[in-house]
VOZAGU-33060 format. One record per residue (C-alpha): x, y, z; residue in one letter; residue number from 1. Coordinates in steps of 0.05 Angstrom, whole numbers, plus 32768, in hexadecimal, padded with zeros to 4 digits. Layout:
% VOZAGU-33060
px  py  pz  guvex  zapa
X  Y  Z  a  NUM .
...
END
This chain:
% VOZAGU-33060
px  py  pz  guvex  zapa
8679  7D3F  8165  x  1 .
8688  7D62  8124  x  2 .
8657  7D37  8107  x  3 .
8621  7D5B  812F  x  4 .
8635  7D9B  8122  x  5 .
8635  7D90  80DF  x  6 .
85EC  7D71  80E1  x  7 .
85D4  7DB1  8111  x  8 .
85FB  7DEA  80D6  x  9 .
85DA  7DCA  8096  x  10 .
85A9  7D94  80A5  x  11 .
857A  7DC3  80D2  x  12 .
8575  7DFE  80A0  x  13 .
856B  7DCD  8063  x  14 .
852E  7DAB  808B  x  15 .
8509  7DEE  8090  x  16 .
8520  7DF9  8046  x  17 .
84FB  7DC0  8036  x  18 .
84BB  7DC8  805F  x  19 .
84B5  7E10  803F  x  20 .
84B8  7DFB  7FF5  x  21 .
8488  7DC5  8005  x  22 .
845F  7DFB  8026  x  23 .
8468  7E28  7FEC  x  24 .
844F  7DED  7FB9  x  25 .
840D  7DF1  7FE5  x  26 .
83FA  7E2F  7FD6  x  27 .
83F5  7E68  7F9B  x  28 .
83F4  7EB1  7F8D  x  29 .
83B3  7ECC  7F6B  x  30 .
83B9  7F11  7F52  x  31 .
837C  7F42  7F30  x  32 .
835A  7F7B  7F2B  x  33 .
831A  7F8F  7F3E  x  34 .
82EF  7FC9  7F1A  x  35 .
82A8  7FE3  7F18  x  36 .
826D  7FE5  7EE0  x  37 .
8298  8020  7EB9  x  38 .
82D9  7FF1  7EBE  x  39 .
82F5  8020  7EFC  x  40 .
8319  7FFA  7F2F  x  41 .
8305  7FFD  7F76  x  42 .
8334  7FFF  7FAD  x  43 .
831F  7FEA  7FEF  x  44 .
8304  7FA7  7FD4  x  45 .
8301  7F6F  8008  x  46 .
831D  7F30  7FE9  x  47 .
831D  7EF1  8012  x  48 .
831F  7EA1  8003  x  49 .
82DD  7E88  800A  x  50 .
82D5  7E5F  805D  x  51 .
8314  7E7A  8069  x  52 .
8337  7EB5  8093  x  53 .
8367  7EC2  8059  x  54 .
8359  7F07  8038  x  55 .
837C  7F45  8019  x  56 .
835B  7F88  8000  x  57 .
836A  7FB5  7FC4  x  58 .
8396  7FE7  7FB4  x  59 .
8378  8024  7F96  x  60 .
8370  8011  7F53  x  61 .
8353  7FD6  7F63  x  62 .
8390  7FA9  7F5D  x  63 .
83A0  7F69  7F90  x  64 .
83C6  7F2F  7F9F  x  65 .
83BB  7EF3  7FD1  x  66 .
83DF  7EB9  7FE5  x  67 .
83A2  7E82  7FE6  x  68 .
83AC  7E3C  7FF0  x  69 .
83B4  7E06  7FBA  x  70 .
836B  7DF0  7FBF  x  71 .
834B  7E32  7FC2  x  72 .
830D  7E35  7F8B  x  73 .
82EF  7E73  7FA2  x  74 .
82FE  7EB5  7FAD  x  75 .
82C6  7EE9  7FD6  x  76 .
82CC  7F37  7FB8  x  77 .
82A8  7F63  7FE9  x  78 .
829D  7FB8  7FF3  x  79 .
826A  7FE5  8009  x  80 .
8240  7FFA  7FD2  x  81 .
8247  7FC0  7FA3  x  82 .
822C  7F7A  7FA0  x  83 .
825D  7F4A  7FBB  x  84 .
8271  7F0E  7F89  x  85 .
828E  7EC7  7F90  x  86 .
82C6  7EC1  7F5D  x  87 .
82D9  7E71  7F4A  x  88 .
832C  7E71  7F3B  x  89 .
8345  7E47  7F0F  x  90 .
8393  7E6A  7F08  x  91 .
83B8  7E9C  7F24  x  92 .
838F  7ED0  7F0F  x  93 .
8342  7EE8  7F1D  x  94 .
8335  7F28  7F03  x  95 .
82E9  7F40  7F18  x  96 .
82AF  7F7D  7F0D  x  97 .
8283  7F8D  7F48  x  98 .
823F  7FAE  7F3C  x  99 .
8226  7FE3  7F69  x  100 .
81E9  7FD0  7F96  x  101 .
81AD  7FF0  7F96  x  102 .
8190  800C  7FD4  x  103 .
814E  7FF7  7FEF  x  104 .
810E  801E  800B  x  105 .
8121  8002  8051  x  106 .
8165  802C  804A  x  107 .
8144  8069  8024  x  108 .
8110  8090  802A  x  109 .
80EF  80C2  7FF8  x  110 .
80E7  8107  800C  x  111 .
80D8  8152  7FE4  x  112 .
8125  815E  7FD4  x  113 .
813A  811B  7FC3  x  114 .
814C  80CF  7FF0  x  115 .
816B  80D4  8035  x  116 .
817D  809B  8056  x  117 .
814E  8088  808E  x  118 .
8185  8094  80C8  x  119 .
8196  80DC  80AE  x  120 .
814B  80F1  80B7  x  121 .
812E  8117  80F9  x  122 .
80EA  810E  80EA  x  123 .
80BB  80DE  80FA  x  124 .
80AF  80BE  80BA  x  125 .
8095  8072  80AC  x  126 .
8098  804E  806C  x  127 .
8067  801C  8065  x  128 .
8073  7FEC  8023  x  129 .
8046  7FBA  7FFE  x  130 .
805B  7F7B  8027  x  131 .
8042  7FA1  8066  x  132 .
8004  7FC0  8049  x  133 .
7FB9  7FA5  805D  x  134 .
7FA5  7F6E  8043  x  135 .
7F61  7F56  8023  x  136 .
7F2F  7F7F  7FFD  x  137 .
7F42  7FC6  7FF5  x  138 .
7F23  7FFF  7FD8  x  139 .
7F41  803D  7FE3  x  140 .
7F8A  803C  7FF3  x  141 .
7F87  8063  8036  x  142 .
7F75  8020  8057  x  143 .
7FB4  7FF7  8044  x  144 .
7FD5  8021  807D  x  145 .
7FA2  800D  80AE  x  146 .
7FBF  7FFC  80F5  x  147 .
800B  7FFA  80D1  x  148 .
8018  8042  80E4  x  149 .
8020  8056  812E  x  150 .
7FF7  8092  813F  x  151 .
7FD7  8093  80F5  x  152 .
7F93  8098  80FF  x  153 .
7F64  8074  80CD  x  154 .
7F1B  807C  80CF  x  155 .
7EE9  8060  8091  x  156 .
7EAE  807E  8086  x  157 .
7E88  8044  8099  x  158 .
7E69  8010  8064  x  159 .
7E61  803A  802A  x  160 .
7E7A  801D  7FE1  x  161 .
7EBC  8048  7FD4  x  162 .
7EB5  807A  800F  x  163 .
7EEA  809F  8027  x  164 .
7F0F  8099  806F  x  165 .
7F1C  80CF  809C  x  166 .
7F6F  80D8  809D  x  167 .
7F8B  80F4  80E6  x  168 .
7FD9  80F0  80ED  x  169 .
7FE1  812D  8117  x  170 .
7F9F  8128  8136  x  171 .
7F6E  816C  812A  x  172 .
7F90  81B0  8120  x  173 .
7F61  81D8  8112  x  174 .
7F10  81E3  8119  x  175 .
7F04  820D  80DD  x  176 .
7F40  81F3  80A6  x  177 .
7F4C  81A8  8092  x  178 .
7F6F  8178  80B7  x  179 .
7F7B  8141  8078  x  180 .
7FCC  813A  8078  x  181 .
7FE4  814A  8030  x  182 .
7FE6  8117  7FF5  x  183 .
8027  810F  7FCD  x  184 .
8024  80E0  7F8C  x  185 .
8063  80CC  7F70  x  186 .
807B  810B  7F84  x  187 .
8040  8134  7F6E  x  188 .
801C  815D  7FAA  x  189 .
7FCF  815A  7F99  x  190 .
7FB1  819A  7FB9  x  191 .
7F6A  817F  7FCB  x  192 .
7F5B  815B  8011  x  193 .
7F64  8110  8014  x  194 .
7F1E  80FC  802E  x  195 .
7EFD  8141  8031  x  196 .
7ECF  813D  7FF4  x  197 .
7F0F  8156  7FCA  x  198 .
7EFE  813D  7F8D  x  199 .
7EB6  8154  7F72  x  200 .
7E90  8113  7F68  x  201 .
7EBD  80E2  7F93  x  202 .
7EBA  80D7  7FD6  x  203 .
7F00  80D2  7FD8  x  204 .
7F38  80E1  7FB0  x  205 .
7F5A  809C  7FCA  x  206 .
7F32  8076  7FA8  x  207 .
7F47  8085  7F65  x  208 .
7F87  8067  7F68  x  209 .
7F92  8018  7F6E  x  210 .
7FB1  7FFE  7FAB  x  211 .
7FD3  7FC7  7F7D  x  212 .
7FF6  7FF6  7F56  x  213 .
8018  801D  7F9E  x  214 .
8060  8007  7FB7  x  215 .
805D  8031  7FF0  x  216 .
803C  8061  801D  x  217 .
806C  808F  8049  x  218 .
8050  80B2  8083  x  219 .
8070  80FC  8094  x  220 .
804F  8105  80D3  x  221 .
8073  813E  8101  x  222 .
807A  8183  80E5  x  223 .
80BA  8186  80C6  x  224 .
8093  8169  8090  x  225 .
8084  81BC  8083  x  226 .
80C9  81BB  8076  x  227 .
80BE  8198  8034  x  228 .
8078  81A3  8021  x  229 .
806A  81E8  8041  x  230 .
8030  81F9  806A  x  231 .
7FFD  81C4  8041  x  232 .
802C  818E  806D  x  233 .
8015  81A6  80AF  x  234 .
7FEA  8170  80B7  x  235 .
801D  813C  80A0  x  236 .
802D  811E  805E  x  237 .
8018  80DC  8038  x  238 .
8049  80CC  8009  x  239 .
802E  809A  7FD4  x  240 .
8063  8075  7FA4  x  241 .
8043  8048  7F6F  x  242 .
8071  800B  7F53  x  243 .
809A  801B  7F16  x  244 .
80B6  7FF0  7EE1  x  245 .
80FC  7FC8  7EED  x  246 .
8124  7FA4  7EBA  x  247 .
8115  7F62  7EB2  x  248 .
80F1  7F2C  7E8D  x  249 .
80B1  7F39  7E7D  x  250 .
807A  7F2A  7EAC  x  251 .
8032  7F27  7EB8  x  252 .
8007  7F29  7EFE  x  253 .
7FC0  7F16  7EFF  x  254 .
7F96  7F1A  7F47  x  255 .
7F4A  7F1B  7F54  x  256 .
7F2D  7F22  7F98  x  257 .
7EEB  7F16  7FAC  x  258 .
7EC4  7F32  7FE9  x  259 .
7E87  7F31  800A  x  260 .
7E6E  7F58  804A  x  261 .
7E2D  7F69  8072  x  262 .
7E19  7F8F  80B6  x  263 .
7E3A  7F6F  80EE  x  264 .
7E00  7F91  8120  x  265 .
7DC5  7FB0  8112  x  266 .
7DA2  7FE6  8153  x  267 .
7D70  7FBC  8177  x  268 .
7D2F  7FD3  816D  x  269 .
7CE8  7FB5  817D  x  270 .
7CC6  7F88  8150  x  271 .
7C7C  7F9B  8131  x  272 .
7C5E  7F67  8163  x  273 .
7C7F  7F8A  81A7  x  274 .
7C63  7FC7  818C  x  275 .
7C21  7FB2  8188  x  276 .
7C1C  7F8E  81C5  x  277 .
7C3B  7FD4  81EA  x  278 .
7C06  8009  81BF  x  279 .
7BD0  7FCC  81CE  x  280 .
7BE6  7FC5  8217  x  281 .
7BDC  801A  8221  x  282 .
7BA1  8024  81F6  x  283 .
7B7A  7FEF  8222  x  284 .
7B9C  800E  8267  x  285 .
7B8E  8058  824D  x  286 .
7B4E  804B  821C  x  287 .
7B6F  807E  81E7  x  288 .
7B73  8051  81A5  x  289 .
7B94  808A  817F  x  290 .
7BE3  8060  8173  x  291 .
7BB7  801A  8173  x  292 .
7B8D  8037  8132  x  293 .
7BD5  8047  8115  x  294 .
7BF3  8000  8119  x  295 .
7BFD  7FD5  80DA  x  296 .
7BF7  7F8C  80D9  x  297 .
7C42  7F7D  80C2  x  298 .
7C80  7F68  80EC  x  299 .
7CB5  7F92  80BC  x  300 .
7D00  7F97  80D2  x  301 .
7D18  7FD2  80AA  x  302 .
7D63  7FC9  80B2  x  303 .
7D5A  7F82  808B  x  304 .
7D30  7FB1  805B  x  305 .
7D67  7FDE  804E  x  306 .
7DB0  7FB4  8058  x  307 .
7DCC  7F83  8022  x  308 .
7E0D  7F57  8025  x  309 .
7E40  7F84  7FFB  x  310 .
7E63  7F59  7FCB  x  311 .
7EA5  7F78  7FAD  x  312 .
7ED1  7F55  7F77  x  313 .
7F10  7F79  7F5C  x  314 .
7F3E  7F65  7F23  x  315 .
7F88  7F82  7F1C  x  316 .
7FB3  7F6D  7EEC  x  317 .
7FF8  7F83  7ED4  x  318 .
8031  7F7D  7EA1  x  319 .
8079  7F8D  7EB9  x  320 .
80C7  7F89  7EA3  x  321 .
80EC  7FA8  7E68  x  322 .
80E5  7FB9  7E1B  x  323 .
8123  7FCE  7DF5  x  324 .
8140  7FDF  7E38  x  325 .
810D  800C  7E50  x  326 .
80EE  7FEF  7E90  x  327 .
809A  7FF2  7E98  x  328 .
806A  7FE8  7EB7  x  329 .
801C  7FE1  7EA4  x  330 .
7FDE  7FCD  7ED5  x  331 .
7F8F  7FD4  7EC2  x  332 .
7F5F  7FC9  7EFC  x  333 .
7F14  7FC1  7F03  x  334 .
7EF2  7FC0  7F47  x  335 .
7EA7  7FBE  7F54  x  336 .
7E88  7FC0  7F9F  x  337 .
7E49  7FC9  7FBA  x  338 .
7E35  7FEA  7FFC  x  339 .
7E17  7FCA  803A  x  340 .
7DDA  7FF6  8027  x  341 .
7DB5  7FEF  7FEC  x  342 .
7DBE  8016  7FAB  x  343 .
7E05  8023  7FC3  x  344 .
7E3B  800C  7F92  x  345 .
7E76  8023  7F7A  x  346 .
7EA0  8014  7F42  x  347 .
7EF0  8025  7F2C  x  348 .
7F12  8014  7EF1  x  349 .
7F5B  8028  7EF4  x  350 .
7F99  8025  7EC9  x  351 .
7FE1  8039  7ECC  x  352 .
801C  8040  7EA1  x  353 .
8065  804C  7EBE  x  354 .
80AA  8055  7E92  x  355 .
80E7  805A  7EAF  x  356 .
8120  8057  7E77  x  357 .
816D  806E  7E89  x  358 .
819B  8090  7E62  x  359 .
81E7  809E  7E4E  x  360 .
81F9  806C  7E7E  x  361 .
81CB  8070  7EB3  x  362 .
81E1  80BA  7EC2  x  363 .
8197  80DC  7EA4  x  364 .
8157  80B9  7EC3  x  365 .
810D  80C6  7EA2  x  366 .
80D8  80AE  7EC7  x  367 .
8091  80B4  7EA9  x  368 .
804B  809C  7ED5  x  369 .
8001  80AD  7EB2  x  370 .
7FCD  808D  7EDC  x  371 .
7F86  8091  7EC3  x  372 .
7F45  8079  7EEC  x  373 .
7EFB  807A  7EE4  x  374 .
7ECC  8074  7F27  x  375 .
7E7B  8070  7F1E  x  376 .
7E63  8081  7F5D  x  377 .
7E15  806E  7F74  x  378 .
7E06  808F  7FB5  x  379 .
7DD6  8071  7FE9  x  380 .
7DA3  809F  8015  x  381 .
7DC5  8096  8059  x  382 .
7D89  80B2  8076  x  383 .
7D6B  8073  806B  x  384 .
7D8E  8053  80A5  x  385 .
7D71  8084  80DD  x  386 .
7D2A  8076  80C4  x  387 .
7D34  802B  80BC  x  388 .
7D41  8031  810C  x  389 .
7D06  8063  8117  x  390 .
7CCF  8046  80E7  x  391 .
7C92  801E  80FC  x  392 .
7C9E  7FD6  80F8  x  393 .
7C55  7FC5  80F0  x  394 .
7C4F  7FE7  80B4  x  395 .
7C62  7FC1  806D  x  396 .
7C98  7FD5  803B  x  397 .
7C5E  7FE6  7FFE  x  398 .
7C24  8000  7FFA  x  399 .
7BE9  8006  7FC8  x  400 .
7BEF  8055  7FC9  x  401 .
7C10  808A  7F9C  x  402 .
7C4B  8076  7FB6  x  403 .
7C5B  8037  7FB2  x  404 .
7C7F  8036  7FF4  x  405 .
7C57  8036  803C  x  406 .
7C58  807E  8051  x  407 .
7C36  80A5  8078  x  408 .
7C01  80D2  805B  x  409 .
7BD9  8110  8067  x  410 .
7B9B  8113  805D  x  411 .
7B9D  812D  8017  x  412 .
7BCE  80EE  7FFE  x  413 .
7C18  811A  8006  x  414 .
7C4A  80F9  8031  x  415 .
7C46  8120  807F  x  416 .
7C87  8150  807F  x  417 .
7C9D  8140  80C6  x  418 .
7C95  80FC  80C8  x  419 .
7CC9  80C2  80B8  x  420 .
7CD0  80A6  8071  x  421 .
7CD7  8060  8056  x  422 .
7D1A  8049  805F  x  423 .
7D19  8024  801E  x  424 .
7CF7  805E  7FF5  x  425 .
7D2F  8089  800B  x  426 .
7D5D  805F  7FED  x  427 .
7D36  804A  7FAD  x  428 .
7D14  808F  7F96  x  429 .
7D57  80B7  7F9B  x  430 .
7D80  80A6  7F60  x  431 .
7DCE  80CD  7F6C  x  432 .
7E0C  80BC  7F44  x  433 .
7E4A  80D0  7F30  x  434 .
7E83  80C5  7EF9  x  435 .
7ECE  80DA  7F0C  x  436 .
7EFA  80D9  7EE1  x  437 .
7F45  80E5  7EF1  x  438 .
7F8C  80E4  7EC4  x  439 .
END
């Protein structure tokens, strides 16, 4: 009996001794600190063994200590605002710098008075970036937004080389004044409508600036966009950002599109042999020969006459990344198209140039964009496509006369005033082009 009291007094409490220090061997104490890029340390800090539940935070200067197992490698540092890092320990001591994390366009977005983050904002505003934007051949950068932008309404000017497209975001406001939303580059208002003939020689302002070079479009469409812009936002805002240099290694994009497009349908319209047989038909029922001395011999569709497949190629290319530490970016671009009607073409060589350097630690930013383009514009006679419906088909393209062209004539050899012209001589004898050019 006094034997087992003397085994239940000592030999219990040294058995637990024992399983304690061999629990203690399992395990270690890791102690550190953790600071920012300026050597700060950050308190808060989430620090927890890597598959595990086991975790501690820091202390307001950044300081910690945990109680890891033996085999524990790795170590997870973790806060709001900074990039989380995997830390490998090899002794009782792991001492780390976090870096802060940039935000992104999805969390930001650009207004007049600086970045808000999207959840703070009241207005309607949608940010559409270059992975969303409209793919394929495009020639003015209106049309990347095509169909991504609920209630933005998008409508080209049909398949003229370069045109414009008419811009609606809050629908028409006014009879008399413009309803083109306003344009902001890179933080730059430009006063002139979008797509309202605002720059002289350019049918539209748009197309002066390469979609390759644009990061993002941002769409301010209900009016507390006055708010920021004043009364030249009432009909909502486009806000253009172009892509800016990033440090890096240097590197180099090349891309070439090609494109080719014709008239899907053309009006239906009588050929030169229905005509005939209907003038032939009447002047045999009514004996008046007057139309039947009129008709040519020819079978002429005029829309073929006029209409061409409009081929397009564009070239972009662009160098990116940093030199000394100053991040750039450089792009030159060169598109040619032609129109679906003939003698329409239109022509844009572009190029950009955007520095970005930092300074005394990151506190002073300089950001510097010159973007220079050069459009030749050659402007088809649209006219030509209501008298390619209205023209005789029995009469030929040429003629032997003054002309050149079938027309008709009075009596004295000058073309009749009220009657309809040659479709292709309204597009061949009018010679109208223009040269923008734009810094």
């Amino acid at each position: 009996m006094n034997l087992r009291k003397l085994l239940q007094a000592f030999g219990l409490p040294a058995l637990l001794l024992f399983l304690s220090l061999l629990t203690y061997a399992q395990t270690k104490l890791v102690t550190g600190r953790v600071t920012d890029a300026q050597g700060k340390g950050i308190g808060g800090v989430s620090v927890v063994v890597k598959g595990q539940s086991t975790g501690t935070t820091t202390n307001e200067t950044g300081s910690y200590s945990l109680t890891v197992p033996q085999n524990a490698t790795t170590l997870v540092f973790s806060s709001v605002g900074y990039t989380s890092r995997e830390v490998t320990v090899t002794g009782n001591s792991a001492d780390v710098n976090l870096e802060s994390a940039s935000g992104t366009l999805n969390d930001l977005v650009v207004i007049a008075y600086g970045s808000r983050r999207k959840t703070d904002l009241t207005g309607s505003v949608t940010s559409v970036t270059a992975k969303d934007f409209q793919k394929g051949v495009i020639n003015s950068s209106e049309q990347l937004l095509q169909g991504k932008v609920a209630g933005l309404q998008i409508t080209t000017g049909g398949g003229a080389a370069g045109t414009g497209s008419r811009i609606r975001i809050r629908g028409g406001a006014s009879l008399n004044a413009t309803n083109e939303p306003l344009l902001v580059i890179d933080g730059v208002p430009i006063e002139v409508p979008v797509a309202n003939n605002g720059l002289a020689g350019s049918a539209n302002l748009l197309n002066t600036i390469n979609p390759n070079d644009i990061e993002s479009i941002t769409v301010l469409k209900d009016a507390s966009a006055t708010a920021l812009y004043g009364s030249r936002a009432s009909n909502g805002v486009l806000i253009v950002t172009t892509k800016k240099g990033t440090r890096g290694k240097l590197r180099f994009n090349f891309n070439t599109q090609f494109s080719v497009g014709e008239v899907a349908n053309k009006v239906d319209v009588l050929t030169g042999d229905e005509v005939r047989n209907i003038i032939t038909q009447d002047a045999a029922a009514t004996g008046n020969n007057t139309y039947k001395n009129l008709l040519g011999t020819a079978n002429t569709d005029w829309q073929d006459q006029i209409f061409q497949k409009a081929f397009g190629n564009e070239n972009n290319i662009s160098a990116s990344g940093s030199l000394a530490n100053m991040p750039f970016r450089m792009s030159l671009g060169y598109l040619t198209q032609d129109g679906t009607l003939k003698t329409n073409h239109f022509n844009r060589l572009s190029s950009a140039l955007n520095l970005s350097p930092k300074f005394f630690n990151d506190h002073l930013a300089v950001n510097l964009n010159v973007k220079a383009s050069h459009t030749a514009n050659q402007f088809a006679n649209e006219g030509a496509i209501g008298s390619a419906v209205a023209f005789d088909p029995t009469q030929p393209v040429y003629s032997n006369k003054r002309f050149g062209y079938f027309e008709w004539l009075q009596a004295d050899g000058n073309p009749i005033d009220l009657s309809t012209r040659n479709p292709l001589a309204l597009l061949y004898q009018r010679h109208n082009t223009s040269d923008v050019n734009r810094i």
